[in-house]
C-alpha positions as CSV (number, residue, x, y, z in Angstrom):
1,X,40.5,204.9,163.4
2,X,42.9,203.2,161.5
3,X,43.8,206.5,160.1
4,X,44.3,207.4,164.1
5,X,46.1,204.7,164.8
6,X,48.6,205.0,162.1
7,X,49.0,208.6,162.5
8,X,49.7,208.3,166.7
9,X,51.3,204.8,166.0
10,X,49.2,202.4,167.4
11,X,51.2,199.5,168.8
12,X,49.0,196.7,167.6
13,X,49.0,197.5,164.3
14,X,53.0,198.6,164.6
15,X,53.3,195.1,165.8
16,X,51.5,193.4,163.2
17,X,53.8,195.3,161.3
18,X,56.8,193.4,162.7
19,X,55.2,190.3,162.6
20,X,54.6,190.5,158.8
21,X,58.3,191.5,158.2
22,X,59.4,188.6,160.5
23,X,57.7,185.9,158.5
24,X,58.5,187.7,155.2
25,X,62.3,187.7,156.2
26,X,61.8,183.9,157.5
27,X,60.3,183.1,154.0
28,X,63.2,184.5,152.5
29,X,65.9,182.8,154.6
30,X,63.5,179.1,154.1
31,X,64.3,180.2,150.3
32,X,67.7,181.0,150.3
33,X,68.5,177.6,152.3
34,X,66.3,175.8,149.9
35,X,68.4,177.1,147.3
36,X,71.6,176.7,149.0
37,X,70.2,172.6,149.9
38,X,69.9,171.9,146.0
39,X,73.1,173.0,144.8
40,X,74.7,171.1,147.1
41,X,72.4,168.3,146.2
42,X,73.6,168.8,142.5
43,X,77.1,169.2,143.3
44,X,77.2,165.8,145.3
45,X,75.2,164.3,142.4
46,X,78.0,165.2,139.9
47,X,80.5,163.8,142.2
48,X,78.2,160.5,142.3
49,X,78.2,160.8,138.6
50,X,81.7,161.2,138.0
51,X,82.4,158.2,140.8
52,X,80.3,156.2,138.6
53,X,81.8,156.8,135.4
54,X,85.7,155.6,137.0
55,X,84.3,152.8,138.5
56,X,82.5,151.7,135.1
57,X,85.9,152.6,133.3
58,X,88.2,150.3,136.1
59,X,85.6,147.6,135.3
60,X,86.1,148.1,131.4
61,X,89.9,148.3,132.0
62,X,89.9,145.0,134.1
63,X,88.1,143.1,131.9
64,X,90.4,144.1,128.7
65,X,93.4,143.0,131.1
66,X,91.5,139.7,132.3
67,X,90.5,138.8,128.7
68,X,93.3,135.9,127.7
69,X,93.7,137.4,124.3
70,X,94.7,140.2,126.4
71,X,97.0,139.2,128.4
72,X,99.2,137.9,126.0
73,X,98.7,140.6,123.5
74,X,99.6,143.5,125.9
75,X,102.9,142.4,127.6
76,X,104.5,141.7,124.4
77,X,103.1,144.8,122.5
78,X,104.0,147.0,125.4
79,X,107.2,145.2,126.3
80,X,108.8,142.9,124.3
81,X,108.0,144.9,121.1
82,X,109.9,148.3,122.0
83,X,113.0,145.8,123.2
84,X,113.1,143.9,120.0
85,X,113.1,146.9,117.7
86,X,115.8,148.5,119.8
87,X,118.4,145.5,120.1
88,X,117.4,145.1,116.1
89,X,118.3,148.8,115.5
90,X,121.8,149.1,118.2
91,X,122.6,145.7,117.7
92,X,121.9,144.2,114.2
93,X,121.0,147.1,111.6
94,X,123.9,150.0,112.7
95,X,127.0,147.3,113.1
96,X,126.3,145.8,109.6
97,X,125.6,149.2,108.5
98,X,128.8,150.1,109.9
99,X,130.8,146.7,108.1
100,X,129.9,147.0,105.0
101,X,130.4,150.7,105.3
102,X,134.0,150.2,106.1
103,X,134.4,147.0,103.7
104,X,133.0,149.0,100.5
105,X,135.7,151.6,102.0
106,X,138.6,149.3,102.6
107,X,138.1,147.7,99.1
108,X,137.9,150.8,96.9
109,X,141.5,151.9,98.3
110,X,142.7,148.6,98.1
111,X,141.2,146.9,95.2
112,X,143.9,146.4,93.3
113,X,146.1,144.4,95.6
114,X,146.1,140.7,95.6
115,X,147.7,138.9,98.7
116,X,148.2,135.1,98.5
117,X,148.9,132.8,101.7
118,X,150.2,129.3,101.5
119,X,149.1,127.4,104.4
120,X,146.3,127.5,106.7
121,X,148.1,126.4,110.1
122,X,148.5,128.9,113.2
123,X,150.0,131.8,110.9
124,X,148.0,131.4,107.7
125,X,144.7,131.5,109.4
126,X,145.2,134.4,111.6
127,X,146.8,136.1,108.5
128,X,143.7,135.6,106.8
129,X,141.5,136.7,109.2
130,X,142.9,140.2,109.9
131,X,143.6,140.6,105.9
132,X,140.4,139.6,104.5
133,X,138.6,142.8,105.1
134,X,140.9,145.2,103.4
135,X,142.5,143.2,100.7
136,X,141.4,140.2,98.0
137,X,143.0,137.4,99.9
138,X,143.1,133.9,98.6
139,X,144.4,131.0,101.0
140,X,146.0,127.9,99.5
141,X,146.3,125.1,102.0
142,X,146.4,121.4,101.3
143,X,143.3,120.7,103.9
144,X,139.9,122.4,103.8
145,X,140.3,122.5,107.5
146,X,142.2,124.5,110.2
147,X,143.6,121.9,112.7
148,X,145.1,122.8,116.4
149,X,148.4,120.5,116.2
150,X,149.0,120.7,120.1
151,X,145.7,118.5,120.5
152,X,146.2,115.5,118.0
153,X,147.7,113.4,119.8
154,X,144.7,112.6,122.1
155,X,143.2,111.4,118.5
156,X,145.1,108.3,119.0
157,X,143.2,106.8,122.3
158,X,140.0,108.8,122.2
159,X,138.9,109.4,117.7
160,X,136.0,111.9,118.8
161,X,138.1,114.2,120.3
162,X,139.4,115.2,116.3
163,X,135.4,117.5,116.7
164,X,136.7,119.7,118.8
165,X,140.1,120.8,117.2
166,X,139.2,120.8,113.5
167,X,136.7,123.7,112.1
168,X,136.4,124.1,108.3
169,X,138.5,127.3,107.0
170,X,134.7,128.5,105.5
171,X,133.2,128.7,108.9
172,X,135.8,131.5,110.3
173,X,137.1,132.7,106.5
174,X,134.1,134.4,105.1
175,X,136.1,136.5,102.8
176,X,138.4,134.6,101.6
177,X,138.9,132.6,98.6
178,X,140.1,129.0,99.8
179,X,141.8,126.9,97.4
180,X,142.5,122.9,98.7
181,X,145.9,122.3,96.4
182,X,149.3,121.5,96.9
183,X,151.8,124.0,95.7
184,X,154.4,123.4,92.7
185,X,156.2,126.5,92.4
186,X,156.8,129.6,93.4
187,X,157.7,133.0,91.3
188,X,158.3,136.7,91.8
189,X,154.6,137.5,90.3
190,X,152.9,133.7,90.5
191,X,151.7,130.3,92.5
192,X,152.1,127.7,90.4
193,X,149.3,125.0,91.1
194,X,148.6,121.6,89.3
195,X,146.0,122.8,87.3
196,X,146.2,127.0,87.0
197,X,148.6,130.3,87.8
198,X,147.5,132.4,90.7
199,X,149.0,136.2,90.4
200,X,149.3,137.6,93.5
201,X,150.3,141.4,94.8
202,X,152.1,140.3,98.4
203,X,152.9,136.5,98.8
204,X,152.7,135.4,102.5
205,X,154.4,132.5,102.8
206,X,153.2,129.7,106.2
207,X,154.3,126.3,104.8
208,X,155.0,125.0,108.2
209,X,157.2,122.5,109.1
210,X,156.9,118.3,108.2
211,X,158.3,115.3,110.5
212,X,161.8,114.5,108.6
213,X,161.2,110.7,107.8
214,X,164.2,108.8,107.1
215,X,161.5,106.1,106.1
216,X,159.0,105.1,104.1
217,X,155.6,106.1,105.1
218,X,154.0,102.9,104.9
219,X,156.4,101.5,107.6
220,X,155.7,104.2,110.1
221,X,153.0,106.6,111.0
222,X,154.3,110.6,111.9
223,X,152.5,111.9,114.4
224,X,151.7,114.9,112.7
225,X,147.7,114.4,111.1
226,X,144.8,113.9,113.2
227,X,143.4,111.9,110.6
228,X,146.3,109.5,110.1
229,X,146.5,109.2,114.5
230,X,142.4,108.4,114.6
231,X,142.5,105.8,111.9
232,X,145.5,104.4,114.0
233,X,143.0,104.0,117.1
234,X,141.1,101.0,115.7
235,X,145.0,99.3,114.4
236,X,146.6,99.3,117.7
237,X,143.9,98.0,120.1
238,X,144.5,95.0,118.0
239,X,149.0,95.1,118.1
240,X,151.2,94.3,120.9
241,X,154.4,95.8,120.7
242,X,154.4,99.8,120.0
243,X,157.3,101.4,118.7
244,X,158.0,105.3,119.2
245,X,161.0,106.6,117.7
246,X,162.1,110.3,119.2
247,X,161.8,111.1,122.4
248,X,161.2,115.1,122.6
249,X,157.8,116.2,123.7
250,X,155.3,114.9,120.7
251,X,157.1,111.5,121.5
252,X,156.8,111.4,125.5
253,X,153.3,112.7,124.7
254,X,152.3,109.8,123.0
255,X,153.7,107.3,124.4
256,X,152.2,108.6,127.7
257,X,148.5,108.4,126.2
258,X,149.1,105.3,124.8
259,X,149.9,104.2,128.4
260,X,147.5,105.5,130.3
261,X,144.5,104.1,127.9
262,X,146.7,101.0,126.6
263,X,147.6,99.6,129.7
264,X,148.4,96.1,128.5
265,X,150.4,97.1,125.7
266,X,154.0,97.2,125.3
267,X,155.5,100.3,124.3
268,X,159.8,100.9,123.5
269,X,160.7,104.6,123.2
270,X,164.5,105.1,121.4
271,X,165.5,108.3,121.6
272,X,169.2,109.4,120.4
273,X,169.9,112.2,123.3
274,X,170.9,110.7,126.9
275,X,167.8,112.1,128.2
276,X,164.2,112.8,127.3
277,X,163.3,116.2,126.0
278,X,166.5,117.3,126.5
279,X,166.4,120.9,126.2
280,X,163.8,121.1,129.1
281,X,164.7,121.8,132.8
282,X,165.7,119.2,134.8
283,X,163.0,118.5,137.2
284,X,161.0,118.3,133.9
285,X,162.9,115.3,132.4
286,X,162.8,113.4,135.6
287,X,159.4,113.4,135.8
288,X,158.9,112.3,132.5
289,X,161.4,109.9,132.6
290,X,160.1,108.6,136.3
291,X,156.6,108.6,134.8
292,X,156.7,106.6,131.9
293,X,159.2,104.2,133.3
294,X,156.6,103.6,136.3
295,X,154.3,103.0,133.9
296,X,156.3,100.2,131.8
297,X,157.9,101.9,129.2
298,X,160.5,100.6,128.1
299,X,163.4,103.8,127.1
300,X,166.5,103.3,124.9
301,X,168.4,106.1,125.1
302,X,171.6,107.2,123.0
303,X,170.6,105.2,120.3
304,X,169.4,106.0,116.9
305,X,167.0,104.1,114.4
306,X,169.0,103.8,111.2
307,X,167.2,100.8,109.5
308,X,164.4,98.7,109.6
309,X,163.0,95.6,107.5
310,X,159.3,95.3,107.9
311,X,158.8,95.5,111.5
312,X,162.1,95.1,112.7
313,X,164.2,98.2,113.2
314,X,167.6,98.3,113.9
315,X,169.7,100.7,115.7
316,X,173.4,102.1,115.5
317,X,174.0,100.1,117.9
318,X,172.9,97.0,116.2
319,X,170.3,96.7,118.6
320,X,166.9,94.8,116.9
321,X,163.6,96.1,118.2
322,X,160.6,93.7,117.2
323,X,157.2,95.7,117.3
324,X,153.8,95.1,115.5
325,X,153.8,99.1,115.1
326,X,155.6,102.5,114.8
327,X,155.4,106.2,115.0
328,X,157.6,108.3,114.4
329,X,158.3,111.5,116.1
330,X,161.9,112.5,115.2
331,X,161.5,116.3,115.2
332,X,160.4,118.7,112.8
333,X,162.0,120.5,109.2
334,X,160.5,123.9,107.9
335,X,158.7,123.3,104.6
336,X,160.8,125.5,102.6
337,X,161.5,123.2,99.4
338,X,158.9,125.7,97.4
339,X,161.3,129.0,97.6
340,X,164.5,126.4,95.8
């Protein structure tokens, strides 16, 4: 029958047919979504995974940052470290390498020349300075120190101010060979010192100029050294009657200081022009003039100091001046009595 039934196609059994086929292909697609449901599974697992492992390593990270060892280890390895060893390199290491690349340079082409400077005022330092680097320079100067002259007058009413305008010819000559002597003679080839003879190549020659005194010093005081002024200070708090002889602009300068920190002091000015720094405009010489007069100075003009007898100097005029001190401030001479 069953023989029958398959050979006429019976429909229960073609039905059982389909039902077999239906739950096989069911099977298969329960399979295939089983299949399909674990690799997503793993895949989403391996995401977990790899979630995991960045949030263990930002927890490592923090706690290397949040360690105090660490956070001062890290800014200044990272930071600080990079910076220094640039500015070391750009700024320190390539300009020295550069100096003494141009000084070993300078000096073999000019190693055989010699250049000697007298004095170490305004010209003689700056002389130095741009020579010293391409020539053997040696600087001869009575002082160890460079001095601004403009300045020393203030020395007289306020000593500390003599810091600020002296600096030692070492600090600002560092190639230079500095010799403290006073100068005897001068010849074609030679610098005749005290004690030696210094050859020299070039001779530059910045004496200067000295205050002419028609005295002796120990009677006056030249307003030239801020040493002499500043050991002066302590003297004339103590003295009455102040004595200025030349009225051009170191004298009307100090007279001025004098009184406007001095104010109970006398102070006589003599000058031998008609009016006070002469050669200056007008308007200039009134207000000097109008200044120190409002101030109590007393001026003597067109007369000249000729003589004196301890502390009392006499002018052309015969006019006698009384005064506990002087300072004289007659004008200036070149230093030249070295090229006679």
């Amino acid at each position: 029958s069953s023989g029958i039934n398959a050979e006429y196609g019976d429909p229960i059994s073609s039905q059982t047919n389909k039902r077999e086929e239906e739950e096989r292909g069911v099977s298969l697609d329960n399979c295939n979504t089983h299949t399909t449901n674990t690799q997503t599974y793993s895949i989403q697992l391996i995401a977990l995974n790899r979630k995991e492992k960045q949030a263990r390593k930002r927890e490592d990270n923090t706690m290397r940052t949040t360690h105090p060892y660490a956070l001062l280890w890290y800014p200044f390895y990272w930071a600080c470290f990079p910076v220094f060893t640039l500015w070391y390199i750009f700024v320190v290491l390539i300009p020295r390498l550069l100096y003494h690349t141009k000084r070993f340079i300078l000096r073999k082409k000019q190693s055989n020349k010699h250049i000697v400077i007298i004095g170490g005022g305004f010209s003689g330092s700056i002389a130095a300075q741009q020579l010293q680097n391409e020539f053997d320079v040696t600087l001869i100067d009575t002082k160890d120190y460079y001095e601004f002259t403009p300045s020393v007058l203030r020395t007289i009413v306020e000593p500390n101010h003599i810091r600020g305008i002296q600096i030692l010819h070492t600090r600002y000559l560092k190639h230079t060979n500095i010799i403290q002597a006073q100068v005897q003679k001068i010849s074609t080839t030679n610098v005749e010192l005290s004690n030696r003879s210094i050859p020299f190549d070039y001779l530059v020659l910045c004496s200067g100029s000295n205050y002419q005194q028609p005295f002796k010093e120990s009677s006056v005081i030249a307003a030239a050294r801020a040493n002499s002024l500043r050991e002066s200070y302590y003297a004339i708090r103590k003295k009455e009657t102040i004595l200025i002889i030349g009225g051009g602009i170191v004298g009307v300068e100090l007279a001025a200081e004098i009184v406007s920190h001095f104010k109970s002091k006398r102070v006589i000015l003599v000058h031998s022009q008609a009016n006070l720094i002469n050669r200056f405009p007008k308007k200039a010489i009134k207000y000097c003039e109008d200044f120190l007069r409002s101030h109590g100075v007393e001026l003597i003009l067109n007369e000249r100091i000729t003589q004196h007898k301890d502390w009392i100097f006499v002018t052309d005029k015969k006019r006698e001046i009384n005064c506990d001190m002087a300072f004289l401030c007659t004008g200036i001479s070149p230093n030249s009595s070295l090229l006679k």
